[in-house]
N, C-alpha and C positions, 0 to 999 in steps of 0.2 A: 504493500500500500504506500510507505514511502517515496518508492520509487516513480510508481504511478501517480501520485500527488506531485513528485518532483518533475516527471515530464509535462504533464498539463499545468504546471506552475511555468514551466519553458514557454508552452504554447502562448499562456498570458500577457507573460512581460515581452515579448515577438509580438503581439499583436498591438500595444500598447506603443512602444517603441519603434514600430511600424519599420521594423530590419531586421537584421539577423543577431540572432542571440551567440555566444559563443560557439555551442555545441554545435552550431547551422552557418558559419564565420566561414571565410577564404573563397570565395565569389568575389572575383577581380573585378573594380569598378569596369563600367560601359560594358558587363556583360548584361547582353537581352534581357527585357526584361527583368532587370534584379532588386527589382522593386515588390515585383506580383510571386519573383520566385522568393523574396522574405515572407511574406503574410504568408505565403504556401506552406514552407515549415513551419512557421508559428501554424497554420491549421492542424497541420502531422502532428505536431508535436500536443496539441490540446484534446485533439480526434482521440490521436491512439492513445494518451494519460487518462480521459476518460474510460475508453472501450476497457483497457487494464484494472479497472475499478469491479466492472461488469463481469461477474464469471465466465457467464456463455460468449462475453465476445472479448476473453482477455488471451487467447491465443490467438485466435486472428491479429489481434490490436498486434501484438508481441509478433507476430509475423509481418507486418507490415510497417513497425515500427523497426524491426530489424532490417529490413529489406530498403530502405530507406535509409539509413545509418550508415549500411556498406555500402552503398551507390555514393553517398556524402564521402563517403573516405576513403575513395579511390577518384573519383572525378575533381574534388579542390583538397583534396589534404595530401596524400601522399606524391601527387604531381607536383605538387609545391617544392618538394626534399629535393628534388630534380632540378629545378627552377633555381629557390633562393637557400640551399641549405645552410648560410651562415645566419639567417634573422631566428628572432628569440619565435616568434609566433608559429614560424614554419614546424619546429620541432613540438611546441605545445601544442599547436592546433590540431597535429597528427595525434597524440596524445590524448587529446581531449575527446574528440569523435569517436576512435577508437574503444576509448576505457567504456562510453556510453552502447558504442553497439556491442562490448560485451557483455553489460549489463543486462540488456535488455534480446543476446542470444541466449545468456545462461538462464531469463525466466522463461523466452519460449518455450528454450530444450526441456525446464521442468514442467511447464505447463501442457508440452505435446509428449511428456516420459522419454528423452532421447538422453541419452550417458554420449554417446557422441557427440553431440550439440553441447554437453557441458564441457568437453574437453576441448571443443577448438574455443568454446567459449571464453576459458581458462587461458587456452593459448596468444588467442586478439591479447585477453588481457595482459601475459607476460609481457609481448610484443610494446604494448603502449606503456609498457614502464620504462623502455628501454629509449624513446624517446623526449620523455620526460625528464631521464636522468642527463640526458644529453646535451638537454636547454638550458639545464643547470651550469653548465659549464663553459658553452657556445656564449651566454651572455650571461656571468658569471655577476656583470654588477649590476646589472637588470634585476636582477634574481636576487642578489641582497638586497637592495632595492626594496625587496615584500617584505623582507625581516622587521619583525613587529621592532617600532623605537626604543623599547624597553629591556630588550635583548641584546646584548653586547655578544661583539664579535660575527659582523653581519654573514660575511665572505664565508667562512667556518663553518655558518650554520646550513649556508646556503651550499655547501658543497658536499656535506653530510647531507642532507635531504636530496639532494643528485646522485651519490656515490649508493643513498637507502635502495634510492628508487632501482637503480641498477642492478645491485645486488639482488632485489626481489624480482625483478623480470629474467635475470638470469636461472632464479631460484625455482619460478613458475616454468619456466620452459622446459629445464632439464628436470623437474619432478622431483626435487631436494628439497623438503621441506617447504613446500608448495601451499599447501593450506595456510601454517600462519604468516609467508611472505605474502599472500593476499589480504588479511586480514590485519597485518601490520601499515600494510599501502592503505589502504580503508582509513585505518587510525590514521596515520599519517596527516592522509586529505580533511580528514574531520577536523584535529587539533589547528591544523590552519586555518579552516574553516573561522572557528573558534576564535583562534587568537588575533589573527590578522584581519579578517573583516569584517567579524561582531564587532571589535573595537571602535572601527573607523563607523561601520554603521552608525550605531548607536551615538558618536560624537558628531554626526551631521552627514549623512554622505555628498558626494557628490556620482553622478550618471557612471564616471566610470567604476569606482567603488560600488557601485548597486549591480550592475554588471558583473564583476569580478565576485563580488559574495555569491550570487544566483547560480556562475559557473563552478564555483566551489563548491559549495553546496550540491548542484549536480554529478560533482565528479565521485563525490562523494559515494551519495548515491545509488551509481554507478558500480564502483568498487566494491559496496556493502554486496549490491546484488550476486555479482560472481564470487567475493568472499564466504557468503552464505550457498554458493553450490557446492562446495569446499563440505560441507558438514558427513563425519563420518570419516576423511581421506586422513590419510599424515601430513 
């Protein structure tokens, strides 16, 4: 239910915002149409967060919300690594899409009974840690950048949460203690969540700070969901 709250919560603030929310991000300005294709995802994303609520229509939703998510992350997200692979976005963005359409394969696969579907499920997910840890690095003072003010030793923390993230995508892939490298990325994304833009929230936001919580929030989400297919494994 989380999750499904947190996708039709995407479709909201897309609709609101009348563009592309993060998780729907990397649509090259003057492409066609990329006005009618924002409100479009904001539609996806509000349709299927409802349908997912719905029992009788939370596999479809989850099928066609998945079917959707990997069209997004091969048509503007992974073409980009080709393109601009030295910008911070190009690595997160891939990242971002990603960790969502694993999320939202690993509820299909439980929702249509598929143990195959939760293991490539698992796999996207390893996959998108490994460019997350990457962005950490690629734009090392971008990324300190986010370290909460209160936190000394930006660069440090920011290289530990790149090196984390790395270690658990390498951890998920090769099936080494794979369950709580998932569940430790989940935390991860939460305590940021948390620290870095409830903060800012609650002391006034501004557009991009509302953005950035909403995507956090998300990834979260996300990650919970494939964490939670995890139950049972080592």
């Amino acid at each position: 239910m989380f999750f499904a709250a947190t996708i039709a919560a995407l479709g909201i603030v897309g609709m609101i915002q009348g563009g592309f929310t993060q998780t729907w991000s990397g649509v090259p300005k003057g492409f066609p149409a990329r006005e009618a294709l924002a409100y479009l995802c904001a539609l996806v994303s509000l349709a299927t967060g409802i349908g997912l609520l719905w029992r009788r229509a939370a596999v479809l939703a989850s099928r066609a919300l998945l079917t959707c998510l990997l069209l997004w992350l091969v048509l503007f997200r992974i073409s980009h690594i080709f393109l601009v692979p030295t910008i911070l976005d190009t690595w997160w963005g891939c990242g971002d899409t990603a960790v969502m359409a694993a999320g939202a394969w690993a509820l299909y696969a439980r929702l249509a009974g598929g143990d195959r579907g939760l293991r490539l499920a698992g796999v996207l997910f390893g996959l998108a840690m490994i460019p997350f840890g990457v962005a950490h690095f690629t734009s090392l003072q971008d990324t300190a950048g986010l370290v909460p003010g209160w936190l000394p030793w930006h660069e440090a923390w920011a290289s530990f949460t790149g090196a984390a993230f790395l270690a658990a995508g390498v951890a998920i892939l090769i099936g080494v203690c794979a369950r709580p490298a998932a569940v430790l990325s989940a935390v991860q994304m939460g305590l940021f969540t948390l620290l870095a833009w409830v903060p800012a929230i609650a002391a006034g936001p501004n557009a991009f700070q509302w953005s950035e919580f909403v995507d956090s929030w998300a990834l979260t989400a996300g990650a919970w969901m494939v964490a939670d297919s995890y139950r049972g494994d080592a």
